[in-house]
Every structure is written in C-alpha cells, then in structure tokens.
C-alpha positions in Angstrom: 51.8 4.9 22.5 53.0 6.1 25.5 51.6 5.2 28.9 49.9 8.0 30.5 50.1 9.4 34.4 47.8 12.0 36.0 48.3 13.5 39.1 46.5 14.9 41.9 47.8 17.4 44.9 46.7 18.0 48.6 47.9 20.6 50.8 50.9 23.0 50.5 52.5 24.5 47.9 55.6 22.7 49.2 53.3 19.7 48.0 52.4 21.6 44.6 56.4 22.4 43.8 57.3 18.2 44.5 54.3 16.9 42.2 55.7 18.9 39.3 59.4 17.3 40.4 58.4 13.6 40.4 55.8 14.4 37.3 59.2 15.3 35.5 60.6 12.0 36.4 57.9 10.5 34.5 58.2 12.8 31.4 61.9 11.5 31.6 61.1 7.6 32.0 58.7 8.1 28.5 55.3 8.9 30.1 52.7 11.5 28.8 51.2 13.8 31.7 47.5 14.1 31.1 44.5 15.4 33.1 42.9 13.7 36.2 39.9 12.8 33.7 41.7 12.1 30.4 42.0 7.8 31.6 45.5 8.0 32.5 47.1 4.2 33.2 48.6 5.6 36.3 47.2 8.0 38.8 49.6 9.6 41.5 47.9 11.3 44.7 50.3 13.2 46.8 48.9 13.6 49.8 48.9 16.0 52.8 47.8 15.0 56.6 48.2 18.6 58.1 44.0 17.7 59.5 41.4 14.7 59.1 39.9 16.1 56.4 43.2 16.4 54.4 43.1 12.1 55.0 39.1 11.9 53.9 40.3 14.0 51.0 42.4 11.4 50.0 39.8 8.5 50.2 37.5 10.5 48.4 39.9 11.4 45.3 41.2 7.4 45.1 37.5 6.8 44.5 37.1 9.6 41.5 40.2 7.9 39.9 39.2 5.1 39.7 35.4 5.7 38.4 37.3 7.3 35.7 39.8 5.0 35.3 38.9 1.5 36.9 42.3 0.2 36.1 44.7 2.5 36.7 47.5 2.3 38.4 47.3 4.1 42.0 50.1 5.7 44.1 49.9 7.5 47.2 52.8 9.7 48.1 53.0 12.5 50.3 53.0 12.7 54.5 50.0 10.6 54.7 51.8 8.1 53.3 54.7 8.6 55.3 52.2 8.7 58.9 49.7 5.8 58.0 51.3 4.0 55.5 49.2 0.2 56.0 45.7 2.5 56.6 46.1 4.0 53.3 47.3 0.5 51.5 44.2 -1.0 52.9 42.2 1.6 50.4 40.1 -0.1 47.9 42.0 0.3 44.5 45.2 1.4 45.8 48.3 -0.2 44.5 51.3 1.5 45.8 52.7 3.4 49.2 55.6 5.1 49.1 56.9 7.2 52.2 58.9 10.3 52.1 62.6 8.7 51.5 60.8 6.8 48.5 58.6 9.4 46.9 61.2 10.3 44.3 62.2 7.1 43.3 58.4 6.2 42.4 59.2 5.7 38.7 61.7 3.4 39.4 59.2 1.3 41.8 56.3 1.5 39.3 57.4 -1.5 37.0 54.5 -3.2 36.5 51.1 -1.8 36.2 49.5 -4.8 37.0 46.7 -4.0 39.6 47.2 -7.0 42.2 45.4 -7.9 45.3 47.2 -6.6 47.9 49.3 -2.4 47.5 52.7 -2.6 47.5 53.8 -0.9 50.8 57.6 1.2 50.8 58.3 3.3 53.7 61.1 3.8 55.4 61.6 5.3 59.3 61.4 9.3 59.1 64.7 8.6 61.0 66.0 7.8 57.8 64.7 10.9 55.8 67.5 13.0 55.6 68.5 14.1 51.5 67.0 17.1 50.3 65.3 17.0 47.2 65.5 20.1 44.7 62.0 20.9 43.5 59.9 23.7 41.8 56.1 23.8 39.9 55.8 23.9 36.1 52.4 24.1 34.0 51.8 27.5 35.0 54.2 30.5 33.6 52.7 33.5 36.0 54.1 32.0 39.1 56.4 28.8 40.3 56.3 27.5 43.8 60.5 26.7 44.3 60.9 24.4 47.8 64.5 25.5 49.5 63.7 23.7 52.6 62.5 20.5 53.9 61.8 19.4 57.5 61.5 20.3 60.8 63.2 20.1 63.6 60.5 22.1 65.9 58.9 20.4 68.3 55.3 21.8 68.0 52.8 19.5 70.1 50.0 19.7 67.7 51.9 19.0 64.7 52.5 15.6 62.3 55.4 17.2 59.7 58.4 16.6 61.3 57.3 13.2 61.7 56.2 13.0 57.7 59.4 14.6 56.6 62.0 14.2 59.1 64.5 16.9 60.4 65.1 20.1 58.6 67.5 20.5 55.8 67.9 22.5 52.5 69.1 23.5 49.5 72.7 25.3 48.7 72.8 28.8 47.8 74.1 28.1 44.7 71.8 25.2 43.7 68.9 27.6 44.3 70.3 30.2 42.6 71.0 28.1 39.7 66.8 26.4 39.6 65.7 30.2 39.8 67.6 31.1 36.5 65.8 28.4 35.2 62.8 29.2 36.1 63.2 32.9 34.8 65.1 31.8 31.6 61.2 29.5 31.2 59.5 33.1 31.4 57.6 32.9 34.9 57.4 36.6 36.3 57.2 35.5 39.6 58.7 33.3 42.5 57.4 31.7 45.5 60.0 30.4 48.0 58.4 27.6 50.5 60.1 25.3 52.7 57.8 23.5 56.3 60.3 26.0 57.9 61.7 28.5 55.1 63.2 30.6 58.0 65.4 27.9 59.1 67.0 27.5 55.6 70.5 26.6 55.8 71.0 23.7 57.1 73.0 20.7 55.1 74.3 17.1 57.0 72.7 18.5 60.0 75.3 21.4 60.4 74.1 25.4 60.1 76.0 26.6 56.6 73.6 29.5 56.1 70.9 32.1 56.5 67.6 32.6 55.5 68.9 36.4 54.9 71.6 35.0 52.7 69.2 33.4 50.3 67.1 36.3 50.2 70.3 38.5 49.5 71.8 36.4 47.0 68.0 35.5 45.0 67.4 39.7 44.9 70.2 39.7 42.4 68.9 37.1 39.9 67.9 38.4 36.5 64.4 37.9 34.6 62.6 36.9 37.8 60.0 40.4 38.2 58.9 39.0 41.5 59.7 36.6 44.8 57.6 36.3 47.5 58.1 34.7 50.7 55.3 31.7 51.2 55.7 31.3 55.3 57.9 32.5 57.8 57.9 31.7 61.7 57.8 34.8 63.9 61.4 34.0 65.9 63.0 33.9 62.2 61.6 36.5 60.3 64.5 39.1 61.6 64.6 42.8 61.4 67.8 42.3 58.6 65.1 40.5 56.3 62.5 42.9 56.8 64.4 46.1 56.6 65.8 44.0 53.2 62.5 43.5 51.6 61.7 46.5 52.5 64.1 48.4 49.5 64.2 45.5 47.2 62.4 46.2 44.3 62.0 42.3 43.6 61.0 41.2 46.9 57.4 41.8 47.5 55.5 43.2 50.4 54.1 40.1 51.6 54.7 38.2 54.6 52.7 35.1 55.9 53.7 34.9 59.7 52.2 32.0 61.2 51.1 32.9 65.0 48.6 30.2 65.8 47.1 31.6 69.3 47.1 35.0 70.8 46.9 33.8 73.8 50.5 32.8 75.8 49.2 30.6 77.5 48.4 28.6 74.5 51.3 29.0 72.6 53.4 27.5 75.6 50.8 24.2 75.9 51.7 24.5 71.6 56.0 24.6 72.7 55.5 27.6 70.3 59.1 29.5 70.0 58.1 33.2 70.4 54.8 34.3 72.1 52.7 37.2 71.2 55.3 40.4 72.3 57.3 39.0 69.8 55.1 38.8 67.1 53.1 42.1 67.4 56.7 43.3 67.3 57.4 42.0 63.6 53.5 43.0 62.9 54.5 46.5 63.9 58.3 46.6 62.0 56.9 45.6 58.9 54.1 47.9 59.1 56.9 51.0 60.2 58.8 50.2 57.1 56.0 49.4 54.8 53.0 50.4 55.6 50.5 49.2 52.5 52.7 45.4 53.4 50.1 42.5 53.5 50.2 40.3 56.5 48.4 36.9 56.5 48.6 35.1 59.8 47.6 31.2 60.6 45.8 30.9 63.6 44.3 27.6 65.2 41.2 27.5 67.1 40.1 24.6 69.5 43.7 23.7 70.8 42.8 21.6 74.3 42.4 23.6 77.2 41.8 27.2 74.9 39.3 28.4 77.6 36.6 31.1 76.4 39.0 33.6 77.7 41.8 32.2 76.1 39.8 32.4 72.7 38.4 36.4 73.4 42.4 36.9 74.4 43.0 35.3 70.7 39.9 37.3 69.0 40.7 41.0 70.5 45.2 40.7 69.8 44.2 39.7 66.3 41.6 42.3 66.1 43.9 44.8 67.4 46.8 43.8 65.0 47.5 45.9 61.8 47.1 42.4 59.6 45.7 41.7 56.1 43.9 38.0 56.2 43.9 35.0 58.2 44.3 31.5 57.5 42.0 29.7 60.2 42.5 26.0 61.2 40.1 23.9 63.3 42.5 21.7 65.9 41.7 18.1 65.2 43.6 15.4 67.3 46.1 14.2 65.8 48.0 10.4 66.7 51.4 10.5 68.3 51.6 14.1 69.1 51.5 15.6 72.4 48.4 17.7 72.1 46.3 14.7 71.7 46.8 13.7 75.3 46.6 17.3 76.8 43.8 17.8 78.8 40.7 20.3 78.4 39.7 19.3 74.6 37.2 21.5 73.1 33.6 20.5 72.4 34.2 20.1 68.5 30.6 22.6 68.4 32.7 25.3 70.1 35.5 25.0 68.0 33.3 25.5 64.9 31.8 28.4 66.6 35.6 29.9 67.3 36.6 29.2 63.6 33.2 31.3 62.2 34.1 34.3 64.2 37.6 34.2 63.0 36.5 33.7 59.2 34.0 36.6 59.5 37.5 38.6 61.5 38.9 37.7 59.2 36.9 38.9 55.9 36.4 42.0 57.8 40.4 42.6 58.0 40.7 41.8 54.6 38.4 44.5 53.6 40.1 46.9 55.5 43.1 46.6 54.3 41.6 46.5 50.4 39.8 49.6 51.5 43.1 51.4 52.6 44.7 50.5 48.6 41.8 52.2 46.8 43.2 55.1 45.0 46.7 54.2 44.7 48.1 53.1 41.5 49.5 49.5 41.3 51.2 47.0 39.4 49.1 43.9 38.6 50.1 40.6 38.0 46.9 38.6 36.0 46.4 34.8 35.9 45.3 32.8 33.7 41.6 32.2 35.1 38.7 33.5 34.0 35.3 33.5 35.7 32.0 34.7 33.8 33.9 37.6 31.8 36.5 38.1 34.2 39.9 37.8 35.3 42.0 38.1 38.2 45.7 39.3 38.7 47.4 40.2 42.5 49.5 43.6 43.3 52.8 43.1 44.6 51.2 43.5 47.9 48.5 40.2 47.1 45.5 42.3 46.5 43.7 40.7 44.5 41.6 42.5 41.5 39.5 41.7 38.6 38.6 42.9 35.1 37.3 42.3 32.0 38.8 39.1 30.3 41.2 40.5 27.8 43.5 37.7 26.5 46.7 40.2 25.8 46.6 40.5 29.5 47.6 37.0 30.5 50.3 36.9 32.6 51.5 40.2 32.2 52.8 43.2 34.4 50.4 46.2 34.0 50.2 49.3 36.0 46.3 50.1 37.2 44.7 52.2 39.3 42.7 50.8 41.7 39.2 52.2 42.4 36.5 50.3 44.6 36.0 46.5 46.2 33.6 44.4 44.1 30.6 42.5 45.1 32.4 39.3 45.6 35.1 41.3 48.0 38.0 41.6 44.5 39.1 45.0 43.8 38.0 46.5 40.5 40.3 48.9 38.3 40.9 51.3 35.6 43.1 52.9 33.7 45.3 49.9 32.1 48.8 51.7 31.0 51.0 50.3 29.2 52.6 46.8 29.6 55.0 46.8 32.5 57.0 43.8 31.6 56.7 41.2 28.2 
C-alpha cells in the first residue's frame, strides 16, 4: 500500500496555494493524500508567523497529529520555519525543518520515516531565497488561490516576511497564463491571484520585466475562467490604469483588499509605510467613482508602539469616515528582529485589546452597511460547497456573501438571485433563483 501524508495550513492563501504545490509532489513521488485524522505516516504543517499566535498555532496542531498518529512522520514548513528554525525542531515529536529555499524539495528530503531523536534541521539564509516557485490550490473546484508573486522587498518595521521569503520576485506572464488555462480547463469558476506583494509583480533575477497591469490585462483574456479576484494590493500600487481596468472587465470582480494598517500618518511613518492616508482615501474614493456597489476590505493594525489614544481615535473616525466594506483587524505583537520591537511607547497589551474590539464592532457595523446598500439589486451568486444546518453559502461578484436552502444542483454554480434582506447571523438571504448562469 501506499504511504499516506496529511497536511495542515496556517495563514495566507499564498500559504493555502503552496500546500497544494508540494502536496502534488507527493502524489508524484507515490503517496496517497488523506485527511489530518485518517493516520497518515507523514504529517506536513506549513506554517505561518505573521503573530504569536500563528507560532502557538503550530505547537498546538504538532500535538493533535501526533495523538492521532503517534508515529507519524512530522514536517514543518512555512515562514516559521524559515524565522525560528532550531525553536521549532526542539518541538516534542517533530522530525523535520525545512526553510523557504527547501520547502519544495521536501519529498526528496523525507527518505526515511524513521522518527529519531533529534529533527532534522534544513534552512538556508533568506539571502539565498531567490527562485520563484509556480503554485495554485486544488481540492476545491469553486475557487483556486494561484500565487504570482513571492517576496518582499519593503521594508515595513513591524513585519517578519521578507525575512521568511526573501526579496520579491514572480512569475512570467506567460507561465501564469498557461497555470490559469489549467486551472479553467479543471472547471474552477473562479480565480484568486495572491502574491506577499501582488502589486509589485514583475520582477525576475532582480530586474523589473513587468506590471501588475500587464498580468491583469493579459489574465482578462483567458477563456473558461468566470471570475478573478485580486487577493491584496498595497495602496502606492493599486493605480488608476488597474482600477479604471476592473472597472469594464466583465471577468475581474469588484473586490479590492487594500491594506492601510493606520489612519493615523504619524503611524504609518514609525510603520516606513509607502503612501499615507491622502493616498489611500484617494483609491477608496476612485474605486467607489467608478464602481460604486465595489467591496473594499482594509487591514488595519491596532497597538503599533507609540499609537497614542489620539493616534487610535485619528485611526477609528478616517476608517469610520471611509466608504469601505469590512476590515481585517490585527493586534501588533512584538515581533524579533524587526524595528518596531525596539520603538519606544508600546501599548499596554489591555489597551490594544480594547482598540481591536472597537474596530471588530466598526467593522461589523460597515459590513452591514454596505450589505444593506445591495438589498434589492439582482446578483450573480457563486455557492460553495458548505453546508450549515440546512444551509448554504455562495458570494456575489462583489463578496457578499448570502445563504439559502441546501439544494445540491446548486454546488458550485453561477446563478442569478435577487437579494432581499440580511439574516440573523449578518448573511444575506435571497429569492428568485433563475436559471443557471454558467455549467
């Protein structure tokens, strides 16, 4: 019988589209992929370190494996394998470490799945980090998460990534191009582009080749694929050519995640941020001239040292004020070898819990709104494969998400609906199913 491997993934989709890469490796090299639970001989953890949690995470899931599995066979992979390499080896029950410029190789490094004393450690400088590696997600046929870009070459004082995955580099045109007629020839409906910095996407041998505008002109013209939606894109990138782009497409969907982290300049200087927050109610309000039912999700980050009380109500009222859909709220935690963890004025870790409740509750409340300005409208509706006590879910092109009554001809099909009122649980209900939209 074939040996079996079951694999488990923190963080990003970035993280979600290189699990099913190296899970393909070992479909190649003869092994069966099985779930977490089914008593796979080798468990593969790939791992994210974005906050502490993300690490605790990791401890905690290398315990679950192995009460499921007491001998199995466990690798870490990921950027907290790449930023605390011997920490992570010194993990009861771990066997192997493999940093960034490793990760993809893992199948030839797993040769023997002899548990031994002491993990196996491989992990090279980030210095040395420098080949892209094509990637996309398999397993689920509504959407696939297809990386571009790699790296980072910003200099963010709060962040770990481009010390986990080096400088940034990418993908050719044509290679992408290529992995998305794959991945519509497979019958996904829809695309998710992600990259740790999609906007930079171009560059190859550390020279500029491309644009982020010429991927997104050249993917609009790819048959089969219904949708693509941008994952992330930093303010200073996301240019008025892109957005006026999207804008007409009728495959590119009005969505944009636009990181902005503090509302507050001061902040975003103490953060080397590259734009501050003229720039980025400027794209708020370009998108919103051009498309006005567009979804906007925005990362913030509460607790940075020295964010003052002002600082924070500074934050609170510019995101209150913005016309945006959702936001994705971080808690600062220190992090080693950055700059931010030697700043002064940290944050009474109380206070930043407080900060991160009021922006959760802003934060509901601006999803709501913007739910409550798309009742009435007709809309196209993607549904998943979940189902929850009768239920099932699907997202417009603009990432409202609805529900209905579980009916399985529905799965992962394009039907038009017209949506009528927001739902206990904050999902938008509908009626009036027409006819399927796509097969």
């Amino acid at each position: 019988m074939n040996k079996k491997v079951a694999f488990y993934t923190l963080g990003c989709k970035l993280n979600y589209s290189e699990t099913s890469t190296i899970g393909r490796l070992f479909n190649k090299a003869g092994f069966d992929t099985v779930e977490f639970t089914d008593t796979p001989d080798v468990y593969v953890i790939n791992t994210c370190s974005v906050t502490d949690n993300a690490d605790k995470k990791c401890r905690r899931v290398v315990k679950e494996a192995l009460k499921i599995s007491p001998n199995a066979y466990v690798t870490i992979v990921g950027c907290y394998a790449q930023l605390k390499p011997k920490e992570i080896s010194e993990i009861e029950g771990v066997d192997m470490v493999l940093g960034a410029a490793e990760k993809f190789n893992i199948v030839e490094h797993i040769t023997d799945l002899t548990k031994k004393p002491k993990a196996v450690v491989l992990n090279s400088p980030v210095s040395e980090v420098n080949e892209f590696v094509a990637s996309y997600s398999v397993g689920d046929r509504t959407r696939t998460f297809l990386k571009v870009q790699d790296g980072c070459d910003y200099s963010c004082t709060f962040c770990t990534i481009p010390l986990a995955r080096g400088g940034s580099r990418s993908d050719t045109i044509d290679a992408v191009i290529k992995q998305a007629e794959e991945v519509a020839a497979s019958g996904v409906k829809e695309i998710v582009l992600t990259g740790v910095n999609l906007g930079d996407f171009g560059i190859r041998d550390g020279e500029r080749h491309d644009k982020f505008f010429d991927l997104v002109k050249a993917l609009d013209k790819v048959e089969g694929i219904d949708r693509i939606r941008i994952s992330s894109c930093e303010p200073n990138l996301l240019t008025d050519e892109i957005i006026e782009f999207v804008a007409q497409s009728k495959v590119f969907v009005p969505h944009f995640h636009i990181p902005l982290q503090s509302g507050s300049d001061k902040i975003l200087g103490l953060m080397r941020r590259r734009y501050r927050r003229d720039l980025y109610a400027d794209r708020v309000s370009k998108i919103k001239q051009l498309m006005p039912d567009c979804c906007i999700g925005v990362d913030i980050i509460v607790g940075f040292p020295g964010e003052t009380r002002e600082d924070f109500i500074d934050t609170y009222n510019f995101l209150n004020d913005l016309d945006v859909s959702y936001l994705h709220v971080f808690t600062y935690s220190e992090r080693e070898n950055t700059i931010a963890a030697e700043l002064p004025g940290a944050v009474p870790g109380s206070t930043r819990a407080d900060r991160s409740k009021m922006l959760h509750i802003l934060s509901d409340k601006k999803r709501r709104a913007f739910y409550e300005t798309q009742l009435g409208k007709d809309a196209e509706i993607l549904f998943e494969t979940d189902i929850k006590d009768g239920y099932m879910h699907g997202f417009t092109r603009n990432y409202v998400k609805v529900k209905t009554k579980y009916d399985p001809v529905l799965v992962r099909e394009i039907k038009a609906a017209h949506l009528t009122a927001i739902s206990f649980d904050g999902d938008v209900e509908i009626t009036e199913l027409q006819e399927t939209l796509v097969h």
